[in-house]
C-alpha positions in Angstrom: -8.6 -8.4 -3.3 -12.0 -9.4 -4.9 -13.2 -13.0 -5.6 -12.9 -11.7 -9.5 -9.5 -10.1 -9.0 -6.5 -11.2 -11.9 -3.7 -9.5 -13.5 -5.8 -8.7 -16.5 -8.4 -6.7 -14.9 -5.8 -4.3 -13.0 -5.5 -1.0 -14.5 -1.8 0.4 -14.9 -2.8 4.1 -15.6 -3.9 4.4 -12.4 -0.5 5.1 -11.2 1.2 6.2 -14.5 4.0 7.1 -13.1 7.8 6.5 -14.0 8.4 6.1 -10.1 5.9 3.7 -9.2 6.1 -0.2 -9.4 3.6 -2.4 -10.4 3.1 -5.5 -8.3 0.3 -8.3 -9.0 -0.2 -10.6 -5.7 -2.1 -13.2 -6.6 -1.5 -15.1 -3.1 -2.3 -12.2 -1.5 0.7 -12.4 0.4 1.5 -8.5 1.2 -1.8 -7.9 2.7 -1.6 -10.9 5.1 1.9 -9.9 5.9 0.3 -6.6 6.7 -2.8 -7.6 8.2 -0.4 -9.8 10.6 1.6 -7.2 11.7 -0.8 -4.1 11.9 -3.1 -6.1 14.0 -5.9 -5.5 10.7 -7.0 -9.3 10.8 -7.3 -11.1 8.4 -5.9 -9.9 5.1 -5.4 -5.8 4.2 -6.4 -4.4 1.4 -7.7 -0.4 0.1 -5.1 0.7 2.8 -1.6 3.1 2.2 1.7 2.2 3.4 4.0 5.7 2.9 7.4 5.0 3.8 10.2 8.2 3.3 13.0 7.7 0.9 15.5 6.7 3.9 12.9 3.5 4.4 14.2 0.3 3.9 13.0 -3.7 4.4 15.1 -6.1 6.4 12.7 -7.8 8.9 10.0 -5.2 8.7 9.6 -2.3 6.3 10.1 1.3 8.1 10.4 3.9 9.3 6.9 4.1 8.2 5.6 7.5 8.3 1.9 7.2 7.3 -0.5 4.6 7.5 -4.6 4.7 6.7 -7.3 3.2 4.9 -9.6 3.1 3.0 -7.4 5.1 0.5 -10.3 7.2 -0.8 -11.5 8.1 2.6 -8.1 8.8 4.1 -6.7 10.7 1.3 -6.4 13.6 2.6 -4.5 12.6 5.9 -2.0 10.5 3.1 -1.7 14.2 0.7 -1.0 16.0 4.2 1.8 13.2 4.8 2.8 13.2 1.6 3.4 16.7 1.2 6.1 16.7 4.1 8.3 14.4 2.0 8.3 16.4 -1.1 
């Protein structure tokens, strides 16, 4: 979400994870979707979505369980929510 921002520079280890998906945006279109419909203005970005394995995406994703940003600064309200699902 930076003027710099390309498929390149993103860093995959981050979230090393067998479970987790990938997904370069380069139109940015998940952020305004979100920004749209969480009243956030403009476009979202450094925010967490969690969403329970029931969740599923017809018009709008949900049930959604936990919401927050910036991730670092809410990261312990998302490990508290987190914690319920596992």
């Amino acid at each position: 979400m930076l003027p710099g921002d390309s498929r390149v520079l993103v860093d995959r280890k981050v979230l090393n994870d067998h479970r987790v998906a990938n997904y370069y945006d380069p139109n940015r279109l998940a952020g305004s979707w979100f920004a749209d419909h969480t009243g956030g203005g403009g476009i979202v970005w450094d925010a967490y979505f969690l969403y329970g394995a029931d969740a599923s995406w017809t018009d709008e994703p949900g049930p959604l369980l936990s919401s927050g940003r910036t991730v670092i600064g809410s990261s312990e309200d998302l490990a508290v929510a987190f914690a319920k699902l596992v």
